[in-house]
C-alpha positions as CSV (number, residue, x, y, z in Angstrom):
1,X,34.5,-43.2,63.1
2,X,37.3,-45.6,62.2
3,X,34.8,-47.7,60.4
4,X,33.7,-45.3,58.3
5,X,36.8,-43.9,57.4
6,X,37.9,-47.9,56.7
7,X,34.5,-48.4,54.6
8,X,35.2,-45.0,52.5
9,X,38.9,-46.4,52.0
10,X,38.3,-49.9,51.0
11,X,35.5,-48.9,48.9
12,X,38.2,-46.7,46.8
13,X,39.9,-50.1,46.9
14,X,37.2,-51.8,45.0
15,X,36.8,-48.4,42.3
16,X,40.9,-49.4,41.8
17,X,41.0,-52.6,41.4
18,X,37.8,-53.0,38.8
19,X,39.5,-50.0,37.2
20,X,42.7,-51.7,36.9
21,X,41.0,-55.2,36.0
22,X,39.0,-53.2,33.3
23,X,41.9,-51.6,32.0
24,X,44.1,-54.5,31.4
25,X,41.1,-56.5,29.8
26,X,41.3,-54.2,27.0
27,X,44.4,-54.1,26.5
28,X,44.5,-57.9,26.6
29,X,41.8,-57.6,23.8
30,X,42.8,-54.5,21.7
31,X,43.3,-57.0,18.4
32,X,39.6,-58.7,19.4
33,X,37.6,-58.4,16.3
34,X,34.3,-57.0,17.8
35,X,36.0,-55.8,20.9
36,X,34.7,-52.3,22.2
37,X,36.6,-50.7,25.0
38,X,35.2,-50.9,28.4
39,X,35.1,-48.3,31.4
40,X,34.1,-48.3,34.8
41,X,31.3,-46.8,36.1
42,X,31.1,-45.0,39.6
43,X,28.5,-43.9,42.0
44,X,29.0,-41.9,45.3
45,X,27.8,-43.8,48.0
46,X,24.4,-42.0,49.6
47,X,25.8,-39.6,52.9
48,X,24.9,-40.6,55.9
49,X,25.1,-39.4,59.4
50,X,24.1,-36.4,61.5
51,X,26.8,-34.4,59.1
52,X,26.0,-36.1,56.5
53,X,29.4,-37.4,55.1
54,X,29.8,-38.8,51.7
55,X,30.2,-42.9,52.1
56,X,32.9,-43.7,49.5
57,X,31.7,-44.9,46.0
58,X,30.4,-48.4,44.6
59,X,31.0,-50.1,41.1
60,X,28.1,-49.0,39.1
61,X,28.9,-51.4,36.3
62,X,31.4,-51.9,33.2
63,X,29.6,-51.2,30.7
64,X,31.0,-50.6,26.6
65,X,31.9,-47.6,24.5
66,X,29.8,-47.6,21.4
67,X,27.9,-45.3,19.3
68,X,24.9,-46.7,17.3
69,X,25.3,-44.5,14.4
70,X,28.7,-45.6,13.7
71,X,27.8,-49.2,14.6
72,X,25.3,-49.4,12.1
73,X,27.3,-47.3,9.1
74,X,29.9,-49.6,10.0
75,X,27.9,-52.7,9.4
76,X,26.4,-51.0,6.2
77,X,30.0,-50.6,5.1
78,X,31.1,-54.4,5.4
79,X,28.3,-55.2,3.0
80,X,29.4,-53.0,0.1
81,X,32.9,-54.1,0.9
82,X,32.0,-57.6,0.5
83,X,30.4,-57.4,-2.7
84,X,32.7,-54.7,-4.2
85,X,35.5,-56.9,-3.2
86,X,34.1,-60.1,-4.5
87,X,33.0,-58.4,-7.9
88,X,36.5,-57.2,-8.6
89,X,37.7,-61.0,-7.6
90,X,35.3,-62.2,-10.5
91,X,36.3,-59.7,-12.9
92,X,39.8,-60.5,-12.4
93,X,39.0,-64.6,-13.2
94,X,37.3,-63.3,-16.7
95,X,39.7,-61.3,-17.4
96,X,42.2,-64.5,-16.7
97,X,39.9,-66.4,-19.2
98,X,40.6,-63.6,-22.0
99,X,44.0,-63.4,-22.8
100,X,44.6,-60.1,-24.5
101,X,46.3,-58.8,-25.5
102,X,48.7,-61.7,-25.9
103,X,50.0,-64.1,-28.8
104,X,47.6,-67.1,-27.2
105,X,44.8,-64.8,-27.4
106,X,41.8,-65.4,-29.8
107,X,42.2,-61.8,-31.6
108,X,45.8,-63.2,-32.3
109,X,44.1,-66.7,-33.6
110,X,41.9,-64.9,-35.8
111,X,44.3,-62.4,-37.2
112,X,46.6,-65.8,-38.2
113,X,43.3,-67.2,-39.9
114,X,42.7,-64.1,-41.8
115,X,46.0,-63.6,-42.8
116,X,46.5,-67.4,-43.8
117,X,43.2,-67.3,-45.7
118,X,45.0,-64.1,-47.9
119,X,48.2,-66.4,-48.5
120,X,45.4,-69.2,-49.9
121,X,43.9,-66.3,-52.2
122,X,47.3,-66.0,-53.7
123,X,48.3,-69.8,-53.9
124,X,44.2,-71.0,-54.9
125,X,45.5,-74.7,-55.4
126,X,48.5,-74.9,-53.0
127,X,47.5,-77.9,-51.0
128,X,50.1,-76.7,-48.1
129,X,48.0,-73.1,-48.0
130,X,44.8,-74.9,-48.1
131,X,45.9,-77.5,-45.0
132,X,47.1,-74.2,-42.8
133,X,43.5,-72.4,-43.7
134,X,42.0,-75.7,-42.1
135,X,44.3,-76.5,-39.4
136,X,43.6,-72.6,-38.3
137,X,39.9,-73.0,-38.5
138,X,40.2,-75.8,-36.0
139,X,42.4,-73.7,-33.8
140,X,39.9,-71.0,-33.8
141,X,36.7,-73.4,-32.9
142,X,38.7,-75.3,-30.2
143,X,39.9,-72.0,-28.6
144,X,36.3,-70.8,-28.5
145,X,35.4,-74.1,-27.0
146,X,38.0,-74.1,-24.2
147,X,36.9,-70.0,-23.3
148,X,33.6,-71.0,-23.0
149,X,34.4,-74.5,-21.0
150,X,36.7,-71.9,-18.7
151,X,33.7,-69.3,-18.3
152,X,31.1,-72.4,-17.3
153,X,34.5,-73.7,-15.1
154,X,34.3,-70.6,-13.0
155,X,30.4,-70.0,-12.8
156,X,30.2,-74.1,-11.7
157,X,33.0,-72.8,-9.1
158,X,31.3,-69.6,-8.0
159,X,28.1,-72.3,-7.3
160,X,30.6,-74.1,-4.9
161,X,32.1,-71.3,-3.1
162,X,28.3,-70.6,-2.2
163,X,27.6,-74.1,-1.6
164,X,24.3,-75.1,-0.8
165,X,23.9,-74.0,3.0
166,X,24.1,-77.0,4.7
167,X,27.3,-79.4,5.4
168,X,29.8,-77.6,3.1
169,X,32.2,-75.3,3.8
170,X,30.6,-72.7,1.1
171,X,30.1,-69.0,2.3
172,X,26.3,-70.3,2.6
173,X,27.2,-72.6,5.2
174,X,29.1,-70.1,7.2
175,X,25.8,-67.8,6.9
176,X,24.0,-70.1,8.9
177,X,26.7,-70.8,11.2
178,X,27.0,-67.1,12.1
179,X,23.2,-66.4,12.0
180,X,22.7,-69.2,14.7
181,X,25.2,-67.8,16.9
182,X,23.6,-64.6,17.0
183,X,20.8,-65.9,18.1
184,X,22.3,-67.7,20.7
185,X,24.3,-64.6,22.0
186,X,21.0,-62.9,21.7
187,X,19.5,-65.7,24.1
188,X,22.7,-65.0,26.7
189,X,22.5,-61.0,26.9
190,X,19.0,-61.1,27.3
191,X,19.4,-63.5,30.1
192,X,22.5,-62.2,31.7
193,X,21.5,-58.2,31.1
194,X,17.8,-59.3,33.2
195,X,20.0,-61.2,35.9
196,X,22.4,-58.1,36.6
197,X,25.2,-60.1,35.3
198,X,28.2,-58.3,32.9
199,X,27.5,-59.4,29.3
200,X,29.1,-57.3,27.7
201,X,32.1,-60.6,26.6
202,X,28.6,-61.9,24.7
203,X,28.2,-58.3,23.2
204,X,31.8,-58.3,21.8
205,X,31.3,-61.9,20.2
206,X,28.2,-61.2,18.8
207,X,29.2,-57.8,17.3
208,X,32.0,-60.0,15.4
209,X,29.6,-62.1,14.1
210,X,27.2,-59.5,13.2
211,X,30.6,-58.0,10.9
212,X,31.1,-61.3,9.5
213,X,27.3,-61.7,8.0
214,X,27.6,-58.5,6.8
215,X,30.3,-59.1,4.3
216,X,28.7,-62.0,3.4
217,X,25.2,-61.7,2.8
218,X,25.0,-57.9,3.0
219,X,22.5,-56.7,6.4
220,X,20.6,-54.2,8.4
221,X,20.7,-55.0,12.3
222,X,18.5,-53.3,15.3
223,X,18.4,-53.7,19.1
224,X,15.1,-54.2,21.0
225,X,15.5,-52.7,24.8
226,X,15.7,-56.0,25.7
227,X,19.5,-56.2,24.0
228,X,18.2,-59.1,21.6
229,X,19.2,-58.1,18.1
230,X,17.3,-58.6,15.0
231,X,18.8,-59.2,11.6
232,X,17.5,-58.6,8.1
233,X,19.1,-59.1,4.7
234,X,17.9,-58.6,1.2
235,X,14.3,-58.0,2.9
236,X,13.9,-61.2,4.8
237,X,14.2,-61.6,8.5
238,X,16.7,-63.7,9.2
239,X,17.3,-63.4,13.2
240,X,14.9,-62.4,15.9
241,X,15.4,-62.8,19.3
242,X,17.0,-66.9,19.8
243,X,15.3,-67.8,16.3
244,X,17.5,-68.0,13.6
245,X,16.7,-68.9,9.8
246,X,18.4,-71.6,8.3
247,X,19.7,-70.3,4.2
248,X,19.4,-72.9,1.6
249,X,20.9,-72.6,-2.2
250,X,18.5,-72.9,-5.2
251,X,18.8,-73.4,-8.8
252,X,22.0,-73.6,-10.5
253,X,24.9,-72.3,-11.9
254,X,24.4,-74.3,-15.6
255,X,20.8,-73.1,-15.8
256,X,21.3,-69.3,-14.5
257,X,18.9,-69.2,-11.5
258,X,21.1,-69.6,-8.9
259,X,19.5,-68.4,-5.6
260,X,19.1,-67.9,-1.7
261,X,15.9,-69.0,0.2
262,X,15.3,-69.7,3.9
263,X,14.6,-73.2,4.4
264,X,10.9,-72.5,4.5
265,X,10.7,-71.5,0.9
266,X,11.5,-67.1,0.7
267,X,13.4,-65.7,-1.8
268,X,16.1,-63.2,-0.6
269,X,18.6,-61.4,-2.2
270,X,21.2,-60.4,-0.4
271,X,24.3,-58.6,-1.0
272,X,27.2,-58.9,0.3
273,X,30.2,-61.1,-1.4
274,X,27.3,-63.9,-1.5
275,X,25.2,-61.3,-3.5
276,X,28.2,-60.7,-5.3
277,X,28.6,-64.1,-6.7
278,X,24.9,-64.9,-7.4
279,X,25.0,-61.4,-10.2
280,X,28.2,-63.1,-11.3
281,X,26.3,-66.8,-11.8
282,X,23.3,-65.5,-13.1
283,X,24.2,-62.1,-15.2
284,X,27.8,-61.6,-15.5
285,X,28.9,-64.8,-16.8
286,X,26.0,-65.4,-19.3
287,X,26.9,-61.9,-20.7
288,X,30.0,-62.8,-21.6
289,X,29.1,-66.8,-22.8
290,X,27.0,-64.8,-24.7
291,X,29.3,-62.6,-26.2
292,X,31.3,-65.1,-27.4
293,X,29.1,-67.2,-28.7
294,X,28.2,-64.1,-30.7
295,X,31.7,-64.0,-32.1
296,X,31.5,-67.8,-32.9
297,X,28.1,-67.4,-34.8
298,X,29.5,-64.6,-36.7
299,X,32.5,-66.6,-37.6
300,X,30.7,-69.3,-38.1
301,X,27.9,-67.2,-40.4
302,X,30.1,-65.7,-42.5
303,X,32.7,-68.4,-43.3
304,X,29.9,-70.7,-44.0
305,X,27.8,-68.1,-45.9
306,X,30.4,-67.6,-48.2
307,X,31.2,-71.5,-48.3
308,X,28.1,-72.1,-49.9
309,X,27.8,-69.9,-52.5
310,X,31.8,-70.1,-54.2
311,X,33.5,-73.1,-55.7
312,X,36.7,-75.0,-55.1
313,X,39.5,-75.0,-57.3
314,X,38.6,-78.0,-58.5
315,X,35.3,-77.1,-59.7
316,X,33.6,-78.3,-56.6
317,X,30.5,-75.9,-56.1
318,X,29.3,-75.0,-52.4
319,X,25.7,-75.9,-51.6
320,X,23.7,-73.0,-52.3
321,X,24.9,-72.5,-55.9
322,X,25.2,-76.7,-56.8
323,X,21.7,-76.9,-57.9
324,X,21.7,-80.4,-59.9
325,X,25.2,-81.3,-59.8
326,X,25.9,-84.9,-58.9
327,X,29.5,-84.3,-58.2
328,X,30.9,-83.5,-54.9
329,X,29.3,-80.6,-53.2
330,X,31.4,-78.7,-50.7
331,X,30.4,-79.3,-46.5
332,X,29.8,-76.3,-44.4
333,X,33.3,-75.4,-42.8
334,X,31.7,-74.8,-39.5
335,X,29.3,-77.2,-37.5
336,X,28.1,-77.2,-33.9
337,X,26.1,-79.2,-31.5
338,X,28.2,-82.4,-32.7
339,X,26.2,-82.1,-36.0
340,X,28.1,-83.4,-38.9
341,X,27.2,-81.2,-41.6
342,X,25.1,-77.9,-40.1
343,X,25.7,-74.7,-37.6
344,X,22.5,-73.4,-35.9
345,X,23.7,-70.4,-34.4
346,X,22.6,-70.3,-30.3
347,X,23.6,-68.2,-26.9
348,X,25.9,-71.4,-26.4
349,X,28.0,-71.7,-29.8
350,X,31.1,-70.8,-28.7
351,X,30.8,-74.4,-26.4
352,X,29.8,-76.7,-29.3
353,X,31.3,-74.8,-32.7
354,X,33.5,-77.4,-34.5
355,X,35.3,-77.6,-38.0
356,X,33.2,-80.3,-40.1
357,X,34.9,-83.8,-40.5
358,X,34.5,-83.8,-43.8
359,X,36.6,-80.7,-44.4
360,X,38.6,-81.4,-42.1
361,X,39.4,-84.5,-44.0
362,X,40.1,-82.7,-47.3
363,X,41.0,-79.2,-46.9
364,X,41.1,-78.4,-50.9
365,X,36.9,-78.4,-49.9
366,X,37.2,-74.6,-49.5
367,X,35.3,-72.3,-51.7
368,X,38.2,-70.2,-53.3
369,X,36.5,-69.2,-56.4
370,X,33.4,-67.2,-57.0
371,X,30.0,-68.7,-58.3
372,X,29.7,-68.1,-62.0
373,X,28.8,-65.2,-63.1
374,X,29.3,-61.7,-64.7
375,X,33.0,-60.7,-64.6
376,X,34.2,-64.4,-63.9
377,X,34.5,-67.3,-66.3
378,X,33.5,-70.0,-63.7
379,X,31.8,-73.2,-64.4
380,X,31.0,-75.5,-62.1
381,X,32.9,-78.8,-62.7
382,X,35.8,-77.0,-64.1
383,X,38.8,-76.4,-62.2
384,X,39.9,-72.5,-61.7
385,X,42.4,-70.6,-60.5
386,X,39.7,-67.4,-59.3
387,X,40.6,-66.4,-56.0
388,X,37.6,-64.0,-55.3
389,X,35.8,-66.0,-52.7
390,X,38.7,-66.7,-50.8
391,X,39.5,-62.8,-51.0
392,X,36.3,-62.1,-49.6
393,X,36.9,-64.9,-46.7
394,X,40.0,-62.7,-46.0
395,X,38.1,-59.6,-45.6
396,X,35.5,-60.8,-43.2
397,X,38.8,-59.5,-40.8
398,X,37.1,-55.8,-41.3
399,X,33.1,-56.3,-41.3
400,X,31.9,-54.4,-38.5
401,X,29.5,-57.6,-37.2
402,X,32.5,-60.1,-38.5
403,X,33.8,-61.6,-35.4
404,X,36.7,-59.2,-35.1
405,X,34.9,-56.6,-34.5
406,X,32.2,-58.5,-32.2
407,X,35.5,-59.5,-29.9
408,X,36.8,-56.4,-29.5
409,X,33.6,-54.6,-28.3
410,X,33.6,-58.0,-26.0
411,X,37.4,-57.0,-24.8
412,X,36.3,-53.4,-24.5
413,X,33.5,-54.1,-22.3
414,X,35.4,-56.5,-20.2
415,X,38.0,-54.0,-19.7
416,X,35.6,-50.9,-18.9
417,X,34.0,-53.7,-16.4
418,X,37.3,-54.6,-14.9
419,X,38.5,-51.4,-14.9
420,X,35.0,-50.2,-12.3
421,X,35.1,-53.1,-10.4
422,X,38.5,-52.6,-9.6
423,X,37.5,-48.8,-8.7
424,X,34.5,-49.6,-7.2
425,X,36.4,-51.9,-4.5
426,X,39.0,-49.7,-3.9
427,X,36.2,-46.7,-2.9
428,X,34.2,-49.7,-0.9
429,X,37.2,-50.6,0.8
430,X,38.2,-46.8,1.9
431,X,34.7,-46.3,2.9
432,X,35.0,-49.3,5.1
433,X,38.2,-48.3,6.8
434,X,37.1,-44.7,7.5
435,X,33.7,-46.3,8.8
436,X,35.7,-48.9,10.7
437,X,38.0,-45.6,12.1
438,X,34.9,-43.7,13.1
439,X,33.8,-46.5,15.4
440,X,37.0,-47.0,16.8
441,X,37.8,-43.7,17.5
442,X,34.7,-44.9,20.0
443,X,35.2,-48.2,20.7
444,X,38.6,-48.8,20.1
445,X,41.3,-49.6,22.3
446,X,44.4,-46.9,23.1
447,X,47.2,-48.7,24.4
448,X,48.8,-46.0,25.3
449,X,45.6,-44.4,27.3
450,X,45.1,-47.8,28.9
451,X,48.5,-47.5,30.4
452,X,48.3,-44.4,32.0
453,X,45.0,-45.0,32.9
454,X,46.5,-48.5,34.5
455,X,49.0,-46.6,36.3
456,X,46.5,-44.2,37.7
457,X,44.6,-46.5,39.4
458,X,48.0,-48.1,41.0
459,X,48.7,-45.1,42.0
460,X,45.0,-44.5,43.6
461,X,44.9,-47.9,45.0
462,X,48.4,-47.7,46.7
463,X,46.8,-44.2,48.2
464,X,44.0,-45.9,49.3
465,X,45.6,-48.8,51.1
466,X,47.8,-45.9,52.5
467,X,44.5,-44.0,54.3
468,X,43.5,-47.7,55.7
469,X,47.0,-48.7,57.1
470,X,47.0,-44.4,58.3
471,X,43.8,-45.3,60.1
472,X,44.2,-48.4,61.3
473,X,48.1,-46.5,63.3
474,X,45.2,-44.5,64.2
475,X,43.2,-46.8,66.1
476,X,46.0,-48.9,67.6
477,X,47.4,-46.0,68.9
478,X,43.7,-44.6,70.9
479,X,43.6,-48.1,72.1
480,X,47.3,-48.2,73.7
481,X,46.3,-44.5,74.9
482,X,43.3,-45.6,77.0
């Protein structure tokens, strides 16, 4: 009878001390990314005997608090947080690139250019107003250069946070990384869980992995009986069981195809802050190289346009309106593409627009004066003091497709932009952290509830060693008796 009453005892010993093992291991891992909180599982030991007294209990197992509802809205939410996140980061390096409003900023350029261009319709032949109209056009085509070189700057950089997948340290890279040591952790549950071993150390790492990919690329996981996981992102399989894919970059960043595929050739489009950057690459930044090309070529238009068909002060006429002369006939005042005399308007202007040499060279080469005609007495060859043309440069400022107006609508767009990303992360991030809350209230480790929970079981296990050393006074004492 002593025996039993010993076995019952130290099998309450055993409960206690896993109990209190258990307990302190979460506390020990309450900051553990991935951690869930384990408990201790008990089962009465069958009754035995002609009365049929209970036997004690055994360790069932230690197994984790989880829910898979909240596992998987908490996985769904690291993806949207990831690429909301990483949107608004882009935004915010665009709207770096832009200025405004701000007395560096191009509207502030071309306001000066106007403005100077009015001063030249008062002061036709003032070589000093002719040299600032000239040495502002030049500000105006380098500024538009250096946005556009800042624009490719930070899609080339976007490519390299990416990387290509393979030896880099690019969010690509650590893709692969992750997705390989899921399937390894896979490989080690499914071993360990068949083999009646505790796994659940491998189910905590692989959960923080499994958070990691998902603010990266964006993914859906499930869970065979088995415990493998299996992993999918942007339609592609990119885990099951101990397989893992291996992610590759395509295209590029200069040509606007920048892409994911596994290493055996599929396309995937994922989400997730990698998802995030590929839209930027590929959409986002084109839209707004784009943009400002447009502003260039309307610039560019318009200012050459109107080159073309006035006169100098001098007399000198603009090509379309020279017809025979053998004089001097004024240059374009815009060129691109490193082309000495033309502009051929493109998606990419605002890289290659340039002030022509030969104005450059000679600023009186600006078309003040109108073309003869009714209501001037113009001739070609003949010096004049007619400011029309040059007035009409000056109100380019207030056409609704001049470039003015073409860069506001830009700004006003990249603000609205901005402005939702901005809101968009904030509502991505609050989803993640109630998600992230919903889990824990599960999974997560109360320090305070660990403690008296680890005080509990002292206090069992001291009662426990209590009944033994009662029973063992016990038995010494029938044996001195006999």
């Amino acid at each position: 009878m002593s025996d039993f009453g010993l076995s019952i005892a130290a099998s309450g010993l055993n409960a206690d001390t896993a109990e209190l093992d258990t307990a302190s291991n979460n506390l020990s891992n309450i900051n553990t990314p991935g951690y869930a909180q384990e408990i201790v599982n008990l089962s009465p030991e069958a009754a035995a005997g002609p009365l049929e007294a209970g036997r004690g209990v055994t360790v069932a197992s230690v197994s984790e608090l989880t829910d898979a509802v909240y596992e998987s809205a908490n996985v769904a939410a690291e993806g949207v947080q990831g690429a909301a996140n990483q949107t608004n980061e882009v935004m915010t390096s665009i709207e770096a690139v832009f200025p405004e409003p701000s007395s560096d900023g191009l509207s502030a350029q071309l306001s000066t250019f106007w403005s100077d261009l009015s001063t030249l319709a008062a002061n036709p032949n003032q070589a000093g107003a002719q040299q600032t109209v000239a040495a502002d056009a030049n500000g105006l085509a380098q500024a538009l250069n250096t946005t556009s070189t800042q624009l490719s700057d930070l899609s080339a950089s976007l490519q390299s946070e990416v990387g290509t997948g393979s030896a880099d340290s690019g969010t690509l890279a650590q893709a692969n990384a992750l997705l390989r040591q899921v399937a390894q952790l896979n490989q080690g549950i499914v071993a360990g869980d068949s083999a009646g071993q505790n796994v659940n150390a491998l189910s905590d790492e692989r959960r923080s992995a499994v958070d990691q990919l998902a603010g990266l690329l964006g993914i859906g996981t499930s869970t065979a009986p088995n415990g493998a996981m299996t992993i999918n992102s942007g339609g592609v399989q990119l885990v099951s069981g101990n397989v893992a894919e291996t992610l590759l970059s395509t295209g590029s960043a200069a040509t606007g195809n920048l892409g994911v595929a596994t290493s055996s050739g599929i396309a995937l489009q994922p989400s997730g802050s990698i998802g995030a950057d590929l839209t930027a690459v590929n959409t986002t930044l084109p839209g707004y190289q784009s943009q400002l090309s447009a502003v260039a070529n309307a610039l560019a238009g318009n200012l050459n346009t109107l080159q073309a068909n006035g006169m100098a002060a001098n007399g000198d006429p603009g090509a379309a309106i020279a017809g025979g002369y053998t004089g001097t006939v004024l240059p374009n005042i815009f060129v691109d593409q490193g082309s000495a005399s033309s502009y051929a308007p493109s998606g990419m202007s605002a890289a290659t627009i340039a002030v022509s040499s030969a104005y450059l060279s000679d600023p009186s080469l600006i078309a003040t004066a109108a073309a003869p005609g009714p209501g001037n007495s113009n001739v070609i060859g003949t010096a004049t003091l007619d400011s029309a043309n040059a007035q009409a440069m000056a109100a380019v400022a207030g056409s609704t497709t001049g470039p003015d107006s073409l860069y506001q609508s830009l700004i006003g767009t990249l603000g609205t932009e901005a402005s939702n990303a901005l809101g968009t992360s904030t509502a991505a991030t609050n989803l993640a952290t109630t998600a992230s809350s919903n889990l824990s209230s599960i999974s997560g480790v109360n320090q305070n509830q660990q403690e008296v929970d680890i005080l509990s079981a002292q206090n069992a296990f001291q009662a426990a060693s209590q009944a033994i050393n009662a029973i063992n006074q016990s038995f010494q004492s029938l044996l001195q008796a006999v």
